[in-house]
PyMOL Python script that loads the backbone (N, CA, C, O; Angstrom):
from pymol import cmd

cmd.read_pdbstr("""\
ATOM      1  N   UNK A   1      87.373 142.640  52.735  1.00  0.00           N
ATOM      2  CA  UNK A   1      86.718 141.387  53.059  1.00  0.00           C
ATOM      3  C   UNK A   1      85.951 140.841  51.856  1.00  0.00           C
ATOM      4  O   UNK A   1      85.722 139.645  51.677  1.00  0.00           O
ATOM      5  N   UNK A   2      85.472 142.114  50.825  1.00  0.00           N
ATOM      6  CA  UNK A   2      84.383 141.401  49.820  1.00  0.00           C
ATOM      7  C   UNK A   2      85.433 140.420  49.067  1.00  0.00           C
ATOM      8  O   UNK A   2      85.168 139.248  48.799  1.00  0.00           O
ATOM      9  N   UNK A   3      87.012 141.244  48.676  1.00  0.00           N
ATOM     10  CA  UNK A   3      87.716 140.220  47.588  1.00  0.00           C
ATOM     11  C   UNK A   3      87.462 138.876  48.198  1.00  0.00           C
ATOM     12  O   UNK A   3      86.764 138.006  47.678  1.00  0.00           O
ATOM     13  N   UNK A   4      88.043 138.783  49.265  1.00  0.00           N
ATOM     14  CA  UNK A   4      88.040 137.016  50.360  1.00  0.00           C
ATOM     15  C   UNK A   4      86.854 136.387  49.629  1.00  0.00           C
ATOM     16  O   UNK A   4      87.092 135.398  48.935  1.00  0.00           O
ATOM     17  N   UNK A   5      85.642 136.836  49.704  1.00  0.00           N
ATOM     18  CA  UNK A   5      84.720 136.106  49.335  1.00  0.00           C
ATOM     19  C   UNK A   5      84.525 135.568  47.937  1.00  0.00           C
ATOM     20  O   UNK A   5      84.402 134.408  47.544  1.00  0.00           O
ATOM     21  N   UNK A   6      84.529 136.551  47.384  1.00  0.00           N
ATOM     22  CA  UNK A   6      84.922 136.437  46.024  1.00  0.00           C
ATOM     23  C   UNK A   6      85.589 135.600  45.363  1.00  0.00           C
ATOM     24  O   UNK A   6      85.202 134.869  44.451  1.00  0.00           O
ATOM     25  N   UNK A   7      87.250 135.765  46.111  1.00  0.00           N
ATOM     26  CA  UNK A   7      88.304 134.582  45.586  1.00  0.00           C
ATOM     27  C   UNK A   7      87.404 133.246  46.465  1.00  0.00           C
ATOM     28  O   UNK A   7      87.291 132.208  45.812  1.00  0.00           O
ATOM     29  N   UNK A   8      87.000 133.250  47.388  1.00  0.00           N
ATOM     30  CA  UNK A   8      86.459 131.755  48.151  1.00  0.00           C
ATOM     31  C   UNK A   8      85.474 130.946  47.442  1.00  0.00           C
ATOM     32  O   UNK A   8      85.389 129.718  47.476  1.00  0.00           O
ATOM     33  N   UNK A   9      84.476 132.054  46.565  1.00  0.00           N
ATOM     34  CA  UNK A   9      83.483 131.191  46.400  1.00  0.00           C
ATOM     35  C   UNK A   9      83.878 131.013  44.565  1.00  0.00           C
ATOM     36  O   UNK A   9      83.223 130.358  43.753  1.00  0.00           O
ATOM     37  N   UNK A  10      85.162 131.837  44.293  1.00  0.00           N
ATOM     38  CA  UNK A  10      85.388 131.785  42.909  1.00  0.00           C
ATOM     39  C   UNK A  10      86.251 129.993  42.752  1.00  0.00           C
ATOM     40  O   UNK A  10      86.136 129.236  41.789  1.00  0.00           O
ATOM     41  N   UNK A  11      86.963 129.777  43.870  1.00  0.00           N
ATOM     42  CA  UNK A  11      87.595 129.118  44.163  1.00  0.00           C
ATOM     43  C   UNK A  11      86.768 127.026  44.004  1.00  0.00           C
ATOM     44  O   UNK A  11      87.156 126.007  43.431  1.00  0.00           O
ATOM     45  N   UNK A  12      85.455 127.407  44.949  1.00  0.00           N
ATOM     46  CA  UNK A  12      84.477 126.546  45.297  1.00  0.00           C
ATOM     47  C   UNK A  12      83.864 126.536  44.042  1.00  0.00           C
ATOM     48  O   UNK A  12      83.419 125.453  43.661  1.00  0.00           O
ATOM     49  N   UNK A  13      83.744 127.532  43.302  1.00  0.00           N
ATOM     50  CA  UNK A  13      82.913 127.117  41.908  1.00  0.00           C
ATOM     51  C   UNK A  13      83.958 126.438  41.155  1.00  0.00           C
ATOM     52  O   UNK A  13      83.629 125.324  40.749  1.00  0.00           O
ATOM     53  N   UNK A  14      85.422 126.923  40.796  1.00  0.00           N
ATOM     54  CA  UNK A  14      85.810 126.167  39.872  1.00  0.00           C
ATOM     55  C   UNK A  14      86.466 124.584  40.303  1.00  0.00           C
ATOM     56  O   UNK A  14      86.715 123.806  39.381  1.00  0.00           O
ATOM     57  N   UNK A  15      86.737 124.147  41.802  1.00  0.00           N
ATOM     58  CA  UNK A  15      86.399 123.015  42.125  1.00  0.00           C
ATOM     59  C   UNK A  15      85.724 122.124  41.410  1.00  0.00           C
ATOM     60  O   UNK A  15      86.017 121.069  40.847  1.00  0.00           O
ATOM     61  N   UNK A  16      84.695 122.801  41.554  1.00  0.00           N
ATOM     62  CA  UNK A  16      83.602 121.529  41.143  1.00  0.00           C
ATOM     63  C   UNK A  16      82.773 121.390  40.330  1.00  0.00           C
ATOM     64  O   UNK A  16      81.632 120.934  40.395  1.00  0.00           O
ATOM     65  N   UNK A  17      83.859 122.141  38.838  1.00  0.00           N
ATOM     66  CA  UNK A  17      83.675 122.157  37.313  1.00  0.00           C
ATOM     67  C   UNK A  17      84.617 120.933  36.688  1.00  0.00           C
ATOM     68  O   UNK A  17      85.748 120.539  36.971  1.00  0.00           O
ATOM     69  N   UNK A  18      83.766 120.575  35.844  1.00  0.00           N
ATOM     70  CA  UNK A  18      84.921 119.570  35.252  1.00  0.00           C
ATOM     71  C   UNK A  18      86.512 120.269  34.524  1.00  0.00           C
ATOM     72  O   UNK A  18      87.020 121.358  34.256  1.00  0.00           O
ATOM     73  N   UNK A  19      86.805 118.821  34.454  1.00  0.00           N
ATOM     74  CA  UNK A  19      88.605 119.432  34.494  1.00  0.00           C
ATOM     75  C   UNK A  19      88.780 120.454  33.536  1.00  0.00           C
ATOM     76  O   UNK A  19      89.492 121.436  33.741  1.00  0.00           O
ATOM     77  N   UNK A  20      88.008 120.206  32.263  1.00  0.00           N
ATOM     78  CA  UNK A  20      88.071 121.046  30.936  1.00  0.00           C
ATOM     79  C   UNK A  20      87.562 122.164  31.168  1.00  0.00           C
ATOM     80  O   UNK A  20      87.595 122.852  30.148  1.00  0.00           O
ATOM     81  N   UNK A  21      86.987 122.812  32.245  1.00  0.00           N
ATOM     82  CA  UNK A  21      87.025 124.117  32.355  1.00  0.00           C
ATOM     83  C   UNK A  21      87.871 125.194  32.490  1.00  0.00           C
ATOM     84  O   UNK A  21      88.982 124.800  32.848  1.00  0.00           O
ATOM     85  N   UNK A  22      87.816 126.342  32.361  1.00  0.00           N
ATOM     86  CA  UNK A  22      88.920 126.859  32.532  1.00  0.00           C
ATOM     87  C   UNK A  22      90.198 127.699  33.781  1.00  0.00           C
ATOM     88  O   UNK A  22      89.951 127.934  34.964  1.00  0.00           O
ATOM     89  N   UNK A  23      91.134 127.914  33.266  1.00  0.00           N
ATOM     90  CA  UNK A  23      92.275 127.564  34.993  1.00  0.00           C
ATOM     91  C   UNK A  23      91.274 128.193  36.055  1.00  0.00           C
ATOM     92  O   UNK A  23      90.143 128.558  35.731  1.00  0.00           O
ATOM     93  N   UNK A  24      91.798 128.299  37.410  1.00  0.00           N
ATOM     94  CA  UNK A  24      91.443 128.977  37.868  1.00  0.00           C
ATOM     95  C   UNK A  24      91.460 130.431  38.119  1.00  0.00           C
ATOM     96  O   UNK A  24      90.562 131.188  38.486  1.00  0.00           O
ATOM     97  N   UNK A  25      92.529 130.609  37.871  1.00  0.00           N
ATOM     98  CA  UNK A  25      92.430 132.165  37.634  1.00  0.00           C
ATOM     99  C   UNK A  25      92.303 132.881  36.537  1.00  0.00           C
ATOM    100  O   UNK A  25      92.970 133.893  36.320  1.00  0.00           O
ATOM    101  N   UNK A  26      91.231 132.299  35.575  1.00  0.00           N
ATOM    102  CA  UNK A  26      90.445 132.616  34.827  1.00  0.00           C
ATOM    103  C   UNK A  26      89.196 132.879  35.640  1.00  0.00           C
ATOM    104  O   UNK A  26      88.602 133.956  35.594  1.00  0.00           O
ATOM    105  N   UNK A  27      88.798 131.797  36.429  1.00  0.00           N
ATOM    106  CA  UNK A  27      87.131 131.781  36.808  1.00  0.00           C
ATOM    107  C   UNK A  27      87.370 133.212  38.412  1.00  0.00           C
ATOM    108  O   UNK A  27      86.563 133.824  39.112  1.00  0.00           O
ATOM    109  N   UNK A  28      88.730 133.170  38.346  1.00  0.00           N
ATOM    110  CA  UNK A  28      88.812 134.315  39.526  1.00  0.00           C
ATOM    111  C   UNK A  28      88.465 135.533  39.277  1.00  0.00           C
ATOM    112  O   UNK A  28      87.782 136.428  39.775  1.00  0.00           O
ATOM    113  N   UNK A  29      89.283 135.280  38.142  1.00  0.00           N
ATOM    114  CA  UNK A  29      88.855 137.326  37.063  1.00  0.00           C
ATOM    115  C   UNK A  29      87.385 137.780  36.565  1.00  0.00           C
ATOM    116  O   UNK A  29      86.914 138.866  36.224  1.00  0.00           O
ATOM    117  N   UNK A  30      86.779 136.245  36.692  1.00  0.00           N
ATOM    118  CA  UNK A  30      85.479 136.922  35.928  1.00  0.00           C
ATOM    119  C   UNK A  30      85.042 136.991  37.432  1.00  0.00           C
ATOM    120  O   UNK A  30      84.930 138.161  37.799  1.00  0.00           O
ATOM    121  N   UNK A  31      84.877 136.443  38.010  1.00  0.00           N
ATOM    122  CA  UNK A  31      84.322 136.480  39.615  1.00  0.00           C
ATOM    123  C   UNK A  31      84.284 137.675  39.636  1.00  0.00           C
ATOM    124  O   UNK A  31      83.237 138.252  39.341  1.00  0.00           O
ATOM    125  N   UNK A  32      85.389 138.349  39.982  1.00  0.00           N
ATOM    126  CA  UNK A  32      85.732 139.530  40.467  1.00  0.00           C
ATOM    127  C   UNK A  32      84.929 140.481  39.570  1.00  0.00           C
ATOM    128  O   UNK A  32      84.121 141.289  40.027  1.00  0.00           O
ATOM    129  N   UNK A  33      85.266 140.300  37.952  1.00  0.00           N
ATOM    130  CA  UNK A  33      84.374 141.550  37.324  1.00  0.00           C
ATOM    131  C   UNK A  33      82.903 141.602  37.483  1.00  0.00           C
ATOM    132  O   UNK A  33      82.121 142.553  37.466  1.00  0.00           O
ATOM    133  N   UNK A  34      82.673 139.892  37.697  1.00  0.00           N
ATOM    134  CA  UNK A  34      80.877 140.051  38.144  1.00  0.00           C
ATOM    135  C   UNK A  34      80.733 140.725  39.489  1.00  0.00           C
ATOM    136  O   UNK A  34      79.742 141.373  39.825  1.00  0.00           O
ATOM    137  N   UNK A  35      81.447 140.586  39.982  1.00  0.00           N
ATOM    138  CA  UNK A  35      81.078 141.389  41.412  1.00  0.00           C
ATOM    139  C   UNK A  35      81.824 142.620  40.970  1.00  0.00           C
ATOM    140  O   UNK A  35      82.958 142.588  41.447  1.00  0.00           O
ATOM    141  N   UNK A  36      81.610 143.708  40.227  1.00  0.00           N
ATOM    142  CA  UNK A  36      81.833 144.750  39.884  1.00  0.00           C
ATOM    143  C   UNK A  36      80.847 145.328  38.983  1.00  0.00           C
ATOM    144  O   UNK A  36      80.860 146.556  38.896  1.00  0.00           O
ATOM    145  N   UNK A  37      80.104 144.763  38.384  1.00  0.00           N
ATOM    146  CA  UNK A  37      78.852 144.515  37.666  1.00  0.00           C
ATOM    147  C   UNK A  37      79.238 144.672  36.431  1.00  0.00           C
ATOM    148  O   UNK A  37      78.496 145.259  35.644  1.00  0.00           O
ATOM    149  N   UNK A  38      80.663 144.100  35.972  1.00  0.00           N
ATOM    150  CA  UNK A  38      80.702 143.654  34.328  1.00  0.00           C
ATOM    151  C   UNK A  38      80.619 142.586  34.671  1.00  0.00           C
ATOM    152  O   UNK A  38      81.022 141.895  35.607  1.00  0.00           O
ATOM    153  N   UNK A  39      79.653 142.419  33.231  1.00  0.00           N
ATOM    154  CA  UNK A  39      79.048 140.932  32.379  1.00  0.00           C
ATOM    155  C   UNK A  39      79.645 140.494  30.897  1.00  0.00           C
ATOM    156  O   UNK A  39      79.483 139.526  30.154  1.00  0.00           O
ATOM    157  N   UNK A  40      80.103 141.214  30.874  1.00  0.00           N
ATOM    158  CA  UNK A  40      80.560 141.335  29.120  1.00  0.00           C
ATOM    159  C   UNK A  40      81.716 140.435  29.082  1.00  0.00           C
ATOM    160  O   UNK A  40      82.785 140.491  29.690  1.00  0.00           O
ATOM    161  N   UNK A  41      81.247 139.571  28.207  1.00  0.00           N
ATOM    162  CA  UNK A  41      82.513 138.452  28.011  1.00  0.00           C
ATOM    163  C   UNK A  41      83.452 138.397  26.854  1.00  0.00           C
ATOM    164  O   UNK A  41      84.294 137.524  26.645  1.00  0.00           O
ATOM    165  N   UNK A  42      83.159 139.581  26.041  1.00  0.00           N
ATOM    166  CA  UNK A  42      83.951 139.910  25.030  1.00  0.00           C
ATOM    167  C   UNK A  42      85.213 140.207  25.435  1.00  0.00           C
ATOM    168  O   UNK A  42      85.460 140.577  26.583  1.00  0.00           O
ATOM    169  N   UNK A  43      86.375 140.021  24.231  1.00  0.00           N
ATOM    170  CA  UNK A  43      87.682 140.222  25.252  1.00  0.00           C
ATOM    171  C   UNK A  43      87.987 141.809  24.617  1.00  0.00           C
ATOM    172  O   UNK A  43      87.619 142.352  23.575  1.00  0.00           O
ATOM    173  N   UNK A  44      88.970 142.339  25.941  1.00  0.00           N
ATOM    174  CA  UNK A  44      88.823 143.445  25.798  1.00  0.00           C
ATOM    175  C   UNK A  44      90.154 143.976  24.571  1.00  0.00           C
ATOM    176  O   UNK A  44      91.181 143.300  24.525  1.00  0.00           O
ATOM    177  N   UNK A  45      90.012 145.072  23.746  1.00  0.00           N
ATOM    178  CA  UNK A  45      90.799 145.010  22.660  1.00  0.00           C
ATOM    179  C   UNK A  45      92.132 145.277  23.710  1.00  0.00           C
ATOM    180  O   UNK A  45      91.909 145.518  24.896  1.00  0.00           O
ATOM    181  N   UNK A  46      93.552 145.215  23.178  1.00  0.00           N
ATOM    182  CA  UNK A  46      94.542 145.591  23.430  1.00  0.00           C
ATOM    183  C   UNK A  46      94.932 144.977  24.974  1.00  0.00           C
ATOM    184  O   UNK A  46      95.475 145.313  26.027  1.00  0.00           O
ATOM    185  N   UNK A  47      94.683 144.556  24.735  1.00  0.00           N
ATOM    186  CA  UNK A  47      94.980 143.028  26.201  1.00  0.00           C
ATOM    187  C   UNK A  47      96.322 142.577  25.993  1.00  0.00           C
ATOM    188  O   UNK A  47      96.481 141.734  25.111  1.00  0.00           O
ATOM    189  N   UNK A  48      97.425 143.019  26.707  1.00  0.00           N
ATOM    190  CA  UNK A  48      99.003 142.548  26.532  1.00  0.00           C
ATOM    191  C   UNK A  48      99.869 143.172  25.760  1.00  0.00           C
ATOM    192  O   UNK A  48      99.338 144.118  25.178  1.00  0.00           O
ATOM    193  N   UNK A  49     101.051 143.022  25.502  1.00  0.00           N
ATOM    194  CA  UNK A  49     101.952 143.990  24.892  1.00  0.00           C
ATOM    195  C   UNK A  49     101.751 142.751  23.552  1.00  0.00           C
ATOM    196  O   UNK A  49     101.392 141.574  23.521  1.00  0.00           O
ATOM    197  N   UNK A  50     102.215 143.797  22.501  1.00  0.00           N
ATOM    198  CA  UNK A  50     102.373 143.085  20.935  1.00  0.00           C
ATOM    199  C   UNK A  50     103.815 142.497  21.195  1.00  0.00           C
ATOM    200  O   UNK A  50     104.685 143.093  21.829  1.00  0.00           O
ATOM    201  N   UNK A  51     103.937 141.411  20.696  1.00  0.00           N
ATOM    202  CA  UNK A  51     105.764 141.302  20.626  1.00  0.00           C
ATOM    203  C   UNK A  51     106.188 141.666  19.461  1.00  0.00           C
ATOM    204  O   UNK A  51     105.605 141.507  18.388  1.00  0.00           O
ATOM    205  N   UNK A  52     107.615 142.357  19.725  1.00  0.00           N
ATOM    206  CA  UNK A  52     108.256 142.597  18.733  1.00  0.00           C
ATOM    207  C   UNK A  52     109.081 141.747  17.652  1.00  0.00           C
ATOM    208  O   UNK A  52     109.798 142.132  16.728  1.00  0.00           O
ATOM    209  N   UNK A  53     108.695 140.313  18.132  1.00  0.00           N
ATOM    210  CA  UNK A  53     109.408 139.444  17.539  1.00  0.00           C
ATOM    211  C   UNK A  53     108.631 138.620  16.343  1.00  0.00           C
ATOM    212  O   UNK A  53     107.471 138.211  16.386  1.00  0.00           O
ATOM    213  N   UNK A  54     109.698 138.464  15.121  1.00  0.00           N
ATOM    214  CA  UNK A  54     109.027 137.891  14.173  1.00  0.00           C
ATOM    215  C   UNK A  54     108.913 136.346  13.832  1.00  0.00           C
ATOM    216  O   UNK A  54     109.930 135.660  13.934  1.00  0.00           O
ATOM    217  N   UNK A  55     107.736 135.781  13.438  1.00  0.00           N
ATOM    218  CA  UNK A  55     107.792 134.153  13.947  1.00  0.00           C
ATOM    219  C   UNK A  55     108.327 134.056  13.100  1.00  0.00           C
ATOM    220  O   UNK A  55     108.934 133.075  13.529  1.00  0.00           O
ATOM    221  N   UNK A  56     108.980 134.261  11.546  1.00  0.00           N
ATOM    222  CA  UNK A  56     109.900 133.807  10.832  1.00  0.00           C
ATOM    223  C   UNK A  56     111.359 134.255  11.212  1.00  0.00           C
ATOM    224  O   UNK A  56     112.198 133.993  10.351  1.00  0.00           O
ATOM    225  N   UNK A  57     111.617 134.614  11.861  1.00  0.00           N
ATOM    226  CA  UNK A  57     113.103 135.286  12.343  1.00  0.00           C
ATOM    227  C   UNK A  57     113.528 134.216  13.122  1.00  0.00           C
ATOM    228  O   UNK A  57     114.503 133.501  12.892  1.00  0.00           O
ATOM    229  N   UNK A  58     112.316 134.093  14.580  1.00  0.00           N
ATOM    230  CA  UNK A  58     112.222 132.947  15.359  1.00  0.00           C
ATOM    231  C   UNK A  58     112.737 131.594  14.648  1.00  0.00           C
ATOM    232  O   UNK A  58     113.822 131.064  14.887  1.00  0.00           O
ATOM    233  N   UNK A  59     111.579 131.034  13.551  1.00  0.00           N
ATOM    234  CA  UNK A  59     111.925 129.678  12.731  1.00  0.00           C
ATOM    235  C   UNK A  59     113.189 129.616  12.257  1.00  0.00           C
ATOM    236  O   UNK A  59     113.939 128.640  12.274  1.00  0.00           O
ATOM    237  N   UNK A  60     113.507 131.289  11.602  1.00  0.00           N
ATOM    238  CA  UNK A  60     115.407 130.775  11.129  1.00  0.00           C
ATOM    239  C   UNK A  60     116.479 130.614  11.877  1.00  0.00           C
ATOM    240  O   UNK A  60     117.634 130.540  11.459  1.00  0.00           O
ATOM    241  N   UNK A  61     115.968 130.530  13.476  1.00  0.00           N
ATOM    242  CA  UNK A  61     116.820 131.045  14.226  1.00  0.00           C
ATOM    243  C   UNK A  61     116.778 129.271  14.810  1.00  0.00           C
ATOM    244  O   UNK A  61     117.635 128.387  14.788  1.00  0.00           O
ATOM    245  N   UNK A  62     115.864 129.295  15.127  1.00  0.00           N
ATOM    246  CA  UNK A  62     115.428 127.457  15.725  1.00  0.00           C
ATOM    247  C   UNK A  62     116.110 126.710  14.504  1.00  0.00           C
ATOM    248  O   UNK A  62     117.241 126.324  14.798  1.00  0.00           O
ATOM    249  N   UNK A  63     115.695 126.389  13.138  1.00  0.00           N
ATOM    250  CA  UNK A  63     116.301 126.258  12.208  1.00  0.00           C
ATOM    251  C   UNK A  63     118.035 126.003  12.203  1.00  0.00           C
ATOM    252  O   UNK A  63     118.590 124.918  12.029  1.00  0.00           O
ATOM    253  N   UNK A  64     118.470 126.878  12.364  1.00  0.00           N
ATOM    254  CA  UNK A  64     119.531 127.074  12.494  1.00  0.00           C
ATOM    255  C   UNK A  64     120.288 126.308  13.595  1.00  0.00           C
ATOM    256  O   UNK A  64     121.076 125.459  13.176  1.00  0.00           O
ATOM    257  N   UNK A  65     120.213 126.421  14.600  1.00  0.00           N
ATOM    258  CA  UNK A  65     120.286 125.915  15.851  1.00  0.00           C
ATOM    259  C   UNK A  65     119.429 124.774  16.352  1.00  0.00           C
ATOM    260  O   UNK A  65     118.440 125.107  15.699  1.00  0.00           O
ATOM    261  N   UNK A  66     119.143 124.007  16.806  1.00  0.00           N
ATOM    262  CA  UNK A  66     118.095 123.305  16.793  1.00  0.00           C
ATOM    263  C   UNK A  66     117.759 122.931  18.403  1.00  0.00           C
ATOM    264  O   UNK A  66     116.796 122.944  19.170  1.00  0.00           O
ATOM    265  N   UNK A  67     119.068 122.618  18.403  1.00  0.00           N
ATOM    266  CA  UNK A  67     119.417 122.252  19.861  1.00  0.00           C
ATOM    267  C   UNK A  67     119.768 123.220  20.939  1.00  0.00           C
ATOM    268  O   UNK A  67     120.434 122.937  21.935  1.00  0.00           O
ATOM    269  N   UNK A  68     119.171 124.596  20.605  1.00  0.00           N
ATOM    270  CA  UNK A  68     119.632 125.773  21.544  1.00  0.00           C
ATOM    271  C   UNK A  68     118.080 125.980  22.140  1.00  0.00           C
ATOM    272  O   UNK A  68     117.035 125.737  21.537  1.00  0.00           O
ATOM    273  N   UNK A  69     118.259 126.589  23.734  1.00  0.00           N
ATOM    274  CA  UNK A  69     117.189 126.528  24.435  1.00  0.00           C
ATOM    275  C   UNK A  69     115.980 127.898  24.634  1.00  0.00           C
ATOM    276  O   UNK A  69     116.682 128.896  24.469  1.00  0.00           O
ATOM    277  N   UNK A  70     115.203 128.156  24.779  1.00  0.00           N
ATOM    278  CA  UNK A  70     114.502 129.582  24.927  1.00  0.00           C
ATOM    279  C   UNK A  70     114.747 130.621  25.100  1.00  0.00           C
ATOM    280  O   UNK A  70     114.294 131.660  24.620  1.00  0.00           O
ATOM    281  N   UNK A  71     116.248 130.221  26.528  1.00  0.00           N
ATOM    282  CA  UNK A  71     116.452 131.551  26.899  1.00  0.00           C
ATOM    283  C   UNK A  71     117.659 132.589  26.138  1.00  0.00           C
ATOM    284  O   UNK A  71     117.969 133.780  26.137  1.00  0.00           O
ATOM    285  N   UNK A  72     118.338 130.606  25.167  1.00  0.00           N
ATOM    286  CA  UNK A  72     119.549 131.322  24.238  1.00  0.00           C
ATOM    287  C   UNK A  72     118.812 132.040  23.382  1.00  0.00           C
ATOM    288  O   UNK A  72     119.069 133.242  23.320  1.00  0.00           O
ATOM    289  N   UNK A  73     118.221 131.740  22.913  1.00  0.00           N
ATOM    290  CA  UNK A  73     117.167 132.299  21.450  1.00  0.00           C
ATOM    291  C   UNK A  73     116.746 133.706  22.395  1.00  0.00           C
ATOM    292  O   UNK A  73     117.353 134.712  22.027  1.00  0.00           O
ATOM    293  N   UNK A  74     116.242 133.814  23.011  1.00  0.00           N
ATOM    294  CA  UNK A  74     116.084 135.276  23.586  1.00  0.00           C
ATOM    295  C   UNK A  74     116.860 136.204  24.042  1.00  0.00           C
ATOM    296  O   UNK A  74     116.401 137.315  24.311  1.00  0.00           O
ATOM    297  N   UNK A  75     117.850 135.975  24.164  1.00  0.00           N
ATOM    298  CA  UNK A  75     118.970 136.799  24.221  1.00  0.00           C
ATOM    299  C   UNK A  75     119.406 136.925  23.156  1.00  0.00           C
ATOM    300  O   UNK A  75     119.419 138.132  22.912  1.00  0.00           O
ATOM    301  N   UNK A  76     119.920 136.170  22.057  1.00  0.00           N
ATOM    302  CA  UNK A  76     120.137 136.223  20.599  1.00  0.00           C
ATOM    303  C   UNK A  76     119.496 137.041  19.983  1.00  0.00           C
ATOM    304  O   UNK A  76     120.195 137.796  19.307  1.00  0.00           O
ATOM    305  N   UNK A  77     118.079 137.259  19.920  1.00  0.00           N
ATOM    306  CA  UNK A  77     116.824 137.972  19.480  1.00  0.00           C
ATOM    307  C   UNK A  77     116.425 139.196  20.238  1.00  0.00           C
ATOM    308  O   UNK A  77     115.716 140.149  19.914  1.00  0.00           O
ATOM    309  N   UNK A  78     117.024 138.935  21.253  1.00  0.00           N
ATOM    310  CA  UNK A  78     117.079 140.746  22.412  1.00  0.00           C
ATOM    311  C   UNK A  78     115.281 140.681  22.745  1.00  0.00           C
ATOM    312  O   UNK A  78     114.633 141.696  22.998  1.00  0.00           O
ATOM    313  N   UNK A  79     114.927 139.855  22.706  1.00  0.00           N
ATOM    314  CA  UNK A  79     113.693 139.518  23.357  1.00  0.00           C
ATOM    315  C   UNK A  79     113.402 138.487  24.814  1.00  0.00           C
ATOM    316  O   UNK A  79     114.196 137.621  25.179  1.00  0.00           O
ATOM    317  N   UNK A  80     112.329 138.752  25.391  1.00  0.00           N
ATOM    318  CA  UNK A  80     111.911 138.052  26.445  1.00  0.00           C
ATOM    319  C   UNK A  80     111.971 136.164  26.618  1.00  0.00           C
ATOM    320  O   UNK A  80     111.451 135.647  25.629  1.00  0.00           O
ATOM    321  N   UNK A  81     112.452 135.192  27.578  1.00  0.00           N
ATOM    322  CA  UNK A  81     112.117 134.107  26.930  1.00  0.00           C
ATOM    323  C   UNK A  81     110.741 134.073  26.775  1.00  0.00           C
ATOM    324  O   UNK A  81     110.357 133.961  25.611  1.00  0.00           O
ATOM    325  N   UNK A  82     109.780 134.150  27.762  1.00  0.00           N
ATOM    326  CA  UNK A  82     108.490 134.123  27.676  1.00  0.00           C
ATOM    327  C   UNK A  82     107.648 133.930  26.046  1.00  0.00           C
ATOM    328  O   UNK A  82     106.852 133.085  25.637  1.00  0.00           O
ATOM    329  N   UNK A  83     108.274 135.160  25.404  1.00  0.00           N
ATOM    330  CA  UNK A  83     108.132 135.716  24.347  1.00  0.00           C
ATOM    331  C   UNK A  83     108.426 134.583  23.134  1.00  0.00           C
ATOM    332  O   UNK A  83     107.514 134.327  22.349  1.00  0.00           O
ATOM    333  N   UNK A  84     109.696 133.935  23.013  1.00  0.00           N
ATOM    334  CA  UNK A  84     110.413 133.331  23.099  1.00  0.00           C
ATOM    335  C   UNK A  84     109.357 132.544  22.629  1.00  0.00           C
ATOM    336  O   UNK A  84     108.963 132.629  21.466  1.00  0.00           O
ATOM    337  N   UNK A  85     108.712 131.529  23.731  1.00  0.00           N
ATOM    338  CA  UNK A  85     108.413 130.223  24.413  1.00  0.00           C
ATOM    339  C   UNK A  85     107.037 130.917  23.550  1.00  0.00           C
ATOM    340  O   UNK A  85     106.895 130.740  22.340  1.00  0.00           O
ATOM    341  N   UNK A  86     106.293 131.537  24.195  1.00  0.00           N
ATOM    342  CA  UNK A  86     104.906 131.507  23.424  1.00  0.00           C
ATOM    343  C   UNK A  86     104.813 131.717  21.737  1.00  0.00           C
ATOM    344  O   UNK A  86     104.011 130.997  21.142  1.00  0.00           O
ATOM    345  N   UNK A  87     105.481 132.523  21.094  1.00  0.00           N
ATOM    346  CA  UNK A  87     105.772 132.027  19.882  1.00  0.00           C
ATOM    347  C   UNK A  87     105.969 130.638  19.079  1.00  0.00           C
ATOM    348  O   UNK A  87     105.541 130.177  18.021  1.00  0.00           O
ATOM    349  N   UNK A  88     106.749 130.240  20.014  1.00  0.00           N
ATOM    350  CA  UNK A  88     107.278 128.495  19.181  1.00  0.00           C
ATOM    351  C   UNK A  88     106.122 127.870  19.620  1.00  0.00           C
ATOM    352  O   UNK A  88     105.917 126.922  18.862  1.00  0.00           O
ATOM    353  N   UNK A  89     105.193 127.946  20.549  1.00  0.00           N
ATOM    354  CA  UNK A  89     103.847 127.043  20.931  1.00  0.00           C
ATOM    355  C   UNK A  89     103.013 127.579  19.935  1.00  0.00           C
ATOM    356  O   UNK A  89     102.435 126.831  19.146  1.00  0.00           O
ATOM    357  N   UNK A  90     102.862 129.129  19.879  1.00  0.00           N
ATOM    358  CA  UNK A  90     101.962 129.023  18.596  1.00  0.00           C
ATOM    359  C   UNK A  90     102.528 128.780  17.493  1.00  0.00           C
ATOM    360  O   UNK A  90     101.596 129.009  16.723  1.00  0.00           O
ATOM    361  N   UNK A  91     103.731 128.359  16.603  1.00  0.00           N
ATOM    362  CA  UNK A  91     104.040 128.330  15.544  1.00  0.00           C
ATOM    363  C   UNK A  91     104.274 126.576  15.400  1.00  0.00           C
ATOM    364  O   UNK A  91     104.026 125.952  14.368  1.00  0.00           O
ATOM    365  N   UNK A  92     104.726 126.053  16.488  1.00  0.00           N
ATOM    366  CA  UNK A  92     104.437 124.834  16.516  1.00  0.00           C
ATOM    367  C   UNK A  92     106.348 124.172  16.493  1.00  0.00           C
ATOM    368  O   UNK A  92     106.574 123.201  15.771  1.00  0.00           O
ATOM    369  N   UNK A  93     106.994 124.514  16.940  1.00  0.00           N
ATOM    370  CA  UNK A  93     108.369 124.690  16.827  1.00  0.00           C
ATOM    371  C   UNK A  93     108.925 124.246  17.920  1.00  0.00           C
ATOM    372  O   UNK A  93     110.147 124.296  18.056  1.00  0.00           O
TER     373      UNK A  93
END
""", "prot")
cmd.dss("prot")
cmd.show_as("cartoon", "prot")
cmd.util.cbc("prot")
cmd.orient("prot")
């Protein structure tokens, strides 16, 4: 019953934050760790898998192809599209 509350009132707070705050299930996770009694907003080291993929491998590969889609490039590359997709957003591609 405590999560219910938790997600309810995590829910009601980020409502009625302006838009530029962050998603909601951001403001869910900290909810939850405050009601666990972490406060610490530092992020925690080793958060997610490293990818194995290289953003210049990626660029010669986009490069190359231009007009091929995430999920071709990830199969090509024997990687995830996900993987894929968040690379070219951070590299700008």
């Amino acid at each position: 019953m405590g999560d219910v509350m938790i997600q309810s009132q995590a829910l009601a707070a980020w409502k009625g934050w302006n838009p530029a705050c962050p998603c909601e299930r951001t403001v869910r996770l900290c909810f939850e760790k405050f009601a666990y009694g972490d406060f610490a907003f530092e992020e925690n080291p080793g958060g997610g898998r490293r990818s194995s993929l290289d953003d210049e491998v990626l660029r010669t590969a986009v490069e190359a192809n231009p007009e091929t889609n995430t999920r071709a490039l990830a199969e090509d590359l024997g990687v995830q599209h996900n993987a894929v997709a968040g690379h070219l957003a951070r590299i700008g591609s």
